[in-house]
VMD Tcl script that draws the C-alpha trace (Angstrom):
set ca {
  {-24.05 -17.09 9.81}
  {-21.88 -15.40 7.36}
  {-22.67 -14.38 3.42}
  {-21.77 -16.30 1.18}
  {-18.71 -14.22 -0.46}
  {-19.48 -12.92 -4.05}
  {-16.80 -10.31 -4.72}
  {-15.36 -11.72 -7.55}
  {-16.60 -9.06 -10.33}
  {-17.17 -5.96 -7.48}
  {-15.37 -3.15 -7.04}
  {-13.04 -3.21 -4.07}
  {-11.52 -1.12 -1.38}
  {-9.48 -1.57 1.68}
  {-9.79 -0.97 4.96}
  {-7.19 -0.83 7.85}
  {-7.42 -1.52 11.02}
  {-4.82 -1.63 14.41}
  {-3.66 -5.30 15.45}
  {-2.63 -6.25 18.79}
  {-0.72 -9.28 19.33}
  {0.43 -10.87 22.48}
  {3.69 -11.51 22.96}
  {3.83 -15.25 22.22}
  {1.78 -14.01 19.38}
  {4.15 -11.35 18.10}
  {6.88 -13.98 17.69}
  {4.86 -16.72 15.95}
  {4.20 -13.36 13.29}
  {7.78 -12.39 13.08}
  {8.31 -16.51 12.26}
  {5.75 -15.83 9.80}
  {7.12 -12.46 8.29}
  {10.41 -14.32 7.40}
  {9.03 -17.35 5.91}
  {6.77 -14.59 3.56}
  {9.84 -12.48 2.89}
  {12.00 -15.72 2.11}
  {9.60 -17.31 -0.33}
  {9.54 -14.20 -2.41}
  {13.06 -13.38 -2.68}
  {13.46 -17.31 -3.46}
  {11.24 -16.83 -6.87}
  {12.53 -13.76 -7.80}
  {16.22 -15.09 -7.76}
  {14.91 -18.14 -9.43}
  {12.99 -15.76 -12.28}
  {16.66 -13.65 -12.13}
  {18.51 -16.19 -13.12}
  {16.80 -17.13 -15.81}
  {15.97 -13.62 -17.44}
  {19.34 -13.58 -17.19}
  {20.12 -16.36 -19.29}
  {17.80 -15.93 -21.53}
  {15.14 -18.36 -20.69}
  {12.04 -16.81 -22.42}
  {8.87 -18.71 -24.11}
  {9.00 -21.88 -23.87}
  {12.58 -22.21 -22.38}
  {10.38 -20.46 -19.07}
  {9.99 -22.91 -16.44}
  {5.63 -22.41 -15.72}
  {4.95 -20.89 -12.80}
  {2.93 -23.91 -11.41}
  {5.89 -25.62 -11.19}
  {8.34 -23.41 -9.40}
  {5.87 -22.29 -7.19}
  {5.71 -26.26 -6.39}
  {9.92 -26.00 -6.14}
  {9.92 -23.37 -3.71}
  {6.89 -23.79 -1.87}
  {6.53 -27.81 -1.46}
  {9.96 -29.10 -1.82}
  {11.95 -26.76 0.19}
  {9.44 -27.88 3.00}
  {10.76 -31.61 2.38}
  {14.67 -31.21 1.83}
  {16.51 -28.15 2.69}
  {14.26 -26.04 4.68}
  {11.84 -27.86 6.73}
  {10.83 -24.79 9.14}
  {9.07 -23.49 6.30}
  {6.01 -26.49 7.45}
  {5.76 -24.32 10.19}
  {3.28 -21.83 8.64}
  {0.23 -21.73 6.88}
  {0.93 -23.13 3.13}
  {-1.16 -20.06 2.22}
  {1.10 -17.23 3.28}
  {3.60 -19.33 0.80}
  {1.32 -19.40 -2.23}
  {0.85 -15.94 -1.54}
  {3.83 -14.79 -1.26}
  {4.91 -16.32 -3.96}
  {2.02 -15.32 -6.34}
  {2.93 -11.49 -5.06}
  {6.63 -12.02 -7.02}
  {5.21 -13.63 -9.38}
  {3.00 -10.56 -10.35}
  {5.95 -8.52 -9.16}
  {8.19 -9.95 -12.08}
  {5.21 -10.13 -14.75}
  {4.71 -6.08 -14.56}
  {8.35 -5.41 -14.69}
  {8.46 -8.29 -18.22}
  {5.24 -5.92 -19.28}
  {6.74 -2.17 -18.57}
  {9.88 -3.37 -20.39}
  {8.01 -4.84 -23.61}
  {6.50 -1.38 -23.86}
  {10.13 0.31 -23.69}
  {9.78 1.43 -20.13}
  {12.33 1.39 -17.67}
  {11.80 -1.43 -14.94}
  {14.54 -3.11 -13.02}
  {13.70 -6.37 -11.07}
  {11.69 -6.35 -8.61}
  {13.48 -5.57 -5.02}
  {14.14 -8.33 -2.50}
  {12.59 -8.03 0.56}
  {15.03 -6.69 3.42}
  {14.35 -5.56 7.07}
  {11.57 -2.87 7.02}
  {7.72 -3.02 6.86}
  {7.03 -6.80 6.81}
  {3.59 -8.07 5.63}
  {1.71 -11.09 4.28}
  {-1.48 -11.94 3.13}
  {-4.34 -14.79 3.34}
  {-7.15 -15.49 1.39}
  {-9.61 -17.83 0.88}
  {-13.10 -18.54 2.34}
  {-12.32 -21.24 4.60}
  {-8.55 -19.61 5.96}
  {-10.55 -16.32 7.00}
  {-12.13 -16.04 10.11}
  {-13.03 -12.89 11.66}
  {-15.34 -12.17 14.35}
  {-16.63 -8.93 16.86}
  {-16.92 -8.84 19.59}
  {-17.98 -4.95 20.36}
  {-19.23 -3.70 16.98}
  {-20.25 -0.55 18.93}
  {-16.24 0.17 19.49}
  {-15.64 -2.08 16.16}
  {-13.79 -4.31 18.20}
  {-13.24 -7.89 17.13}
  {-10.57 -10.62 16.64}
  {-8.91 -12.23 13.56}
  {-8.09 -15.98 13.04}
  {-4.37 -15.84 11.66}
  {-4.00 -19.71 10.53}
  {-1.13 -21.75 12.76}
  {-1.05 -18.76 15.52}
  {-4.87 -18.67 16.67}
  {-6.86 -15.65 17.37}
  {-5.84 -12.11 17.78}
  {-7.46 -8.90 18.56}
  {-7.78 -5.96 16.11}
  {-9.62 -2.52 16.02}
  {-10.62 -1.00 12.81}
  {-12.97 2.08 12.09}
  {-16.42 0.30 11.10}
  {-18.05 -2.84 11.75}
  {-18.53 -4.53 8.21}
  {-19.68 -8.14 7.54}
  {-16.82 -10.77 7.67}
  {-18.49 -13.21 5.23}
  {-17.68 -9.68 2.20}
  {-14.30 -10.39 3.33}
  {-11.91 -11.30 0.02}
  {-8.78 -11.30 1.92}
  {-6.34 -9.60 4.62}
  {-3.18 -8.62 4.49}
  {-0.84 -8.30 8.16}
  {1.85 -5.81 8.61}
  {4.07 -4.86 10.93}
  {6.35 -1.16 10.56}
  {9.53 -0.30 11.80}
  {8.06 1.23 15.10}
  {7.14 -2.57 16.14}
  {3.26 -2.20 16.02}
  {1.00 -4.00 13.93}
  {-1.94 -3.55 11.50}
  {-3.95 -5.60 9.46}
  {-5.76 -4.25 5.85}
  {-8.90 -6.05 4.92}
  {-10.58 -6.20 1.42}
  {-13.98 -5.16 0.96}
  {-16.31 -5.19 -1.84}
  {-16.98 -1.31 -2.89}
  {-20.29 0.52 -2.18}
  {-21.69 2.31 -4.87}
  {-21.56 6.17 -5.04}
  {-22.98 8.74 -6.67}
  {-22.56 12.16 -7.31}
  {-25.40 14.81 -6.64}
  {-27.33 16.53 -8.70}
  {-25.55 19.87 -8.09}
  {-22.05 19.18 -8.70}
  {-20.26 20.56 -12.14}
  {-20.07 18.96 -15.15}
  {-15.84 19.41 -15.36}
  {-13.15 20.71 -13.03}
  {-10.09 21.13 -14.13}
  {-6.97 21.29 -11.48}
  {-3.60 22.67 -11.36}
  {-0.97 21.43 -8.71}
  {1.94 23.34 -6.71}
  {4.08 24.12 -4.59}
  {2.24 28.00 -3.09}
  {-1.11 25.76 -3.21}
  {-1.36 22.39 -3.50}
  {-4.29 22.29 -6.16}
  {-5.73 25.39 -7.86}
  {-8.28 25.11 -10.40}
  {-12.08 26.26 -11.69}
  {-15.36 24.06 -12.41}
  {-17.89 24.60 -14.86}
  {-20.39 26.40 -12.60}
  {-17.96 29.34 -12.02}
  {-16.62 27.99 -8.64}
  {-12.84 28.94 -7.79}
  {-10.95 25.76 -6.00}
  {-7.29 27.25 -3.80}
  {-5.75 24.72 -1.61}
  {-2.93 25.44 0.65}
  {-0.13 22.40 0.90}
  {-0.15 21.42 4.38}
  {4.08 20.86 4.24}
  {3.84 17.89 7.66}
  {7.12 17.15 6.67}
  {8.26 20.57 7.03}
  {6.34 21.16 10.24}
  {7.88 18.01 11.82}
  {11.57 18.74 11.02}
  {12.76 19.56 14.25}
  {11.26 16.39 15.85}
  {12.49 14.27 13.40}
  {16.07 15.59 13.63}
  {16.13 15.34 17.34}
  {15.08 11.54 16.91}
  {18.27 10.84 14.35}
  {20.83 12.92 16.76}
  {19.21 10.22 19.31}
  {19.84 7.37 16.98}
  {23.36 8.84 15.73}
  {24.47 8.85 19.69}
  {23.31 5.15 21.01}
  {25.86 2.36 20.54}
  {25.14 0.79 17.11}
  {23.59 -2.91 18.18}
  {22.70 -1.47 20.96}
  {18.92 -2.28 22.88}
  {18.98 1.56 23.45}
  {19.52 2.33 19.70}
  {16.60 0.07 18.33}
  {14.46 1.72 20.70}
  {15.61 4.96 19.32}
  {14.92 3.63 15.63}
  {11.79 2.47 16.04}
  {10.98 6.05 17.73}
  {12.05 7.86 14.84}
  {10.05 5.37 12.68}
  {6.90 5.98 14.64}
  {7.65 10.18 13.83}
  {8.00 9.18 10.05}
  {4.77 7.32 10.17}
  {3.06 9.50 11.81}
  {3.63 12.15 8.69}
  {3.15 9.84 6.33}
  {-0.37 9.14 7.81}
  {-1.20 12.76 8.26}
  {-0.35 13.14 4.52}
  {-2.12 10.44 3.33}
  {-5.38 11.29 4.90}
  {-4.91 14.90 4.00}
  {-4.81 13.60 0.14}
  {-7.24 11.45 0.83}
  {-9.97 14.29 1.91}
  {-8.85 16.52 -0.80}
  {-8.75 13.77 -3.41}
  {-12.48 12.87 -2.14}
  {-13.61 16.38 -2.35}
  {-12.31 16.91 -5.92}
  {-14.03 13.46 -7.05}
  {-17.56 14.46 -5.79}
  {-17.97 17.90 -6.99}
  {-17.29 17.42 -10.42}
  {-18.66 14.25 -13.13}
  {-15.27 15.10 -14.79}
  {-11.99 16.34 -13.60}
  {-8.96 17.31 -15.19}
  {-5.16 17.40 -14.04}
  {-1.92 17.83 -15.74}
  {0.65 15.36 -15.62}
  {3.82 16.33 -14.23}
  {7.46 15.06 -14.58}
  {8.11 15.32 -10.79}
  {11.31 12.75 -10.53}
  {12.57 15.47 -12.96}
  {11.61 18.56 -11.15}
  {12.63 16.76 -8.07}
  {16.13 17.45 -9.10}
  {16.61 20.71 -7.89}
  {17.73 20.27 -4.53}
  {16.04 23.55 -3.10}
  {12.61 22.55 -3.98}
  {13.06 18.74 -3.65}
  {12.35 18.06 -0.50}
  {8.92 20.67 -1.15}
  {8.08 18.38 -3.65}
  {7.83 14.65 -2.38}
  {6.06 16.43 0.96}
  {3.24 17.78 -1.65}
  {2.79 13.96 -2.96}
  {1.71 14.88 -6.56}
  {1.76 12.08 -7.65}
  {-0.45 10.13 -4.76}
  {-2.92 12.38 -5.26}
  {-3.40 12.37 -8.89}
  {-4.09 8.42 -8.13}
  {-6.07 9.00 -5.18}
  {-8.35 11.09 -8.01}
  {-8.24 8.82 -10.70}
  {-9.90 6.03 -8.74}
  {-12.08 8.12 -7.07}
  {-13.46 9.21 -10.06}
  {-13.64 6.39 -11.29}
  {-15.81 4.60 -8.54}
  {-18.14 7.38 -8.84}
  {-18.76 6.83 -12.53}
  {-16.98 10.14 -13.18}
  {-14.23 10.48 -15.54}
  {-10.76 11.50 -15.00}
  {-8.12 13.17 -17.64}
  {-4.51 13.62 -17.64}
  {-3.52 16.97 -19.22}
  {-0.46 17.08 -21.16}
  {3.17 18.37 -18.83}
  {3.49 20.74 -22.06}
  {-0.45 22.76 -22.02}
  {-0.13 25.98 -20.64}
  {-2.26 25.11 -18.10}
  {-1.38 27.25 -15.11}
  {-1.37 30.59 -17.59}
  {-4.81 29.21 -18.27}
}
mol new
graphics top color blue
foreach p $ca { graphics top sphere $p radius 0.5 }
foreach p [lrange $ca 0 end-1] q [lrange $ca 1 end] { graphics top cylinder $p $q radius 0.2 }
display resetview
């Protein structure tokens, strides 16, 4: 029997796993995907139009009752197909432009630049369910952390993730499918508590680059140089002879999505070496120091010069600073953001 789920005030964390549809399965999500992605872009035109006429305070229609417009009576009048999945992929969907439009209104109260949100075009295509009675998740191997996920309206489907966990922790799920065609599914998971050791230093403070990824010194004396691993750069050639593929299939072609979702599969596969590169790095800088330090750079602006550009989104500055920040601050360490303009790199 599963816990009862208590996650409301706990710390949380995700964790992915691999999905694997059948094919009666795979169109029943894609059914799903477009009902998601044409919810959303529904509110945020709605929300559009009237930021753009200047409907503000009260003159805002709540959003209890829009989400009721789009969600409830487009199933009734003009588009009934929209019965055909789970009411709570709507809500959600809906609740994600919602928060969507709400941090653009709060970046631009604070004199930030924020455009509307984007509509949702053909690409990575998600949605998510929550709710204790809409999740269901069992395993069946928890040796090979093997089990299968209820998706509401479709029925059971296998997954594979990299630990067995209990399913009554879980908070919600979110589905996904990339441009290469396969699948994945993120779950939500209350965080486990860590600590740091007795050992580690008090403060380490970290410069980023291009020569090494992060340089930088703690307060017991230790001396921190880490090379960039540049995946982008090393995959180059295999990602160029993917787009001269692409470039030479008829466009609408079977042959040329084939070829896209090839070249989509090379482009995730360096964006997943990347991330768990960060990710070890990130985790290594959190638990060797209570307190760590990093400057703040201006990298759209740096990312300007065209030599060093394409150097600088492969180093991912900016994902690992985050990757740090939260890090630290799960471990009850504390993170600081050092001025662009300290000298910190003479230092």
């Amino acid at each position: 029997m599963s816990k009862k789920r208590d996650t409301k005030n706990a710390p949380l964390r995700g964790l992915v796993g691999a999905l694997y549809p059948t094919p009666t399965q795979q169109k029943e999500l894609t059914k799903v995907f477009g009902c998601a992605r044409f919810v959303f872009n529904q509110y945020i035109s709605y929300r559009q139009w009237e930021f753009e006429h200047g409907y503000t305070g009260d003159k805002k229609t709540p959003y209890s009752e829009v989400r009721s417009l789009i969600t409830v009576n487009n199933k009734k009048t003009q588009y009934p197909w929209l019965g055909e999945v789970s009411s709570i992929v709507l809500q959600n969907a809906v609740q994600q432009a919602d928060d969507a439009y709400r941090n653009m209104v709060a970046r631009r109260s604070e004199k930030k630049k924020a455009s509307m949100p984007r509509r949702k075009k053909n690409g990575t295509q998600s949605f998510r369910i929550t709710g204790t009675r809409a999740i269901k998740i069992r395993f069946v191997d928890e040796k090979r952390h093997r089990g299968h996920v209820y998706i509401p309206k479709i029925g059971w489907i296998k997954f594979h993730c990299g630990l067995t966990f209990d399913p009554g922790t879980v908070s919600s799920y979110t589905v996904k499918q990339h441009r290469d065609g396969s699948f994945a599914i993120s779950f939500t998971l209350p965080q486990e508590e860590k600590f740091h050791d007795s050992d580690v230093a008090d403060v380490g403070g970290f410069d980023v680059g291009l020569a090494t990824l992060v340089a930088g010194s703690d307060s017991n004396g230790n001396r921190w140089v880490i090379d960039p691993p540049k995946f982008y750069r090393k995959s180059q050639r295999k990602i160029a002879r993917r787009l001269r593929e692409v470039s030479r299939k008829k466009k609408g072609s079977s042959n040329r999505k084939k070829a896209v979702r090839k070249l989509a599969k090379q482009h995730r596969k360096v964006k997943n070496q990347r991330t768990n590169y960060l990710h070890q790095t990130s985790t290594m800088m959190a638990s060797k120091n209570h307190a760590v330090a990093m400057e703040t750079l201006n990298v759209a602006g740096m990312a300007r010069n065209r030599k060093l550009a394409k150097s600088i989104y492969d180093a991912s500055w900016s994902t690992l600073k985050r990757f740090v920040e939260y890090k630290c601050v799960q471990r009850g360490g504390v993170f600081v953001q050092v001025d662009q303009f300290v000298p910190s790199s003479q230092r």
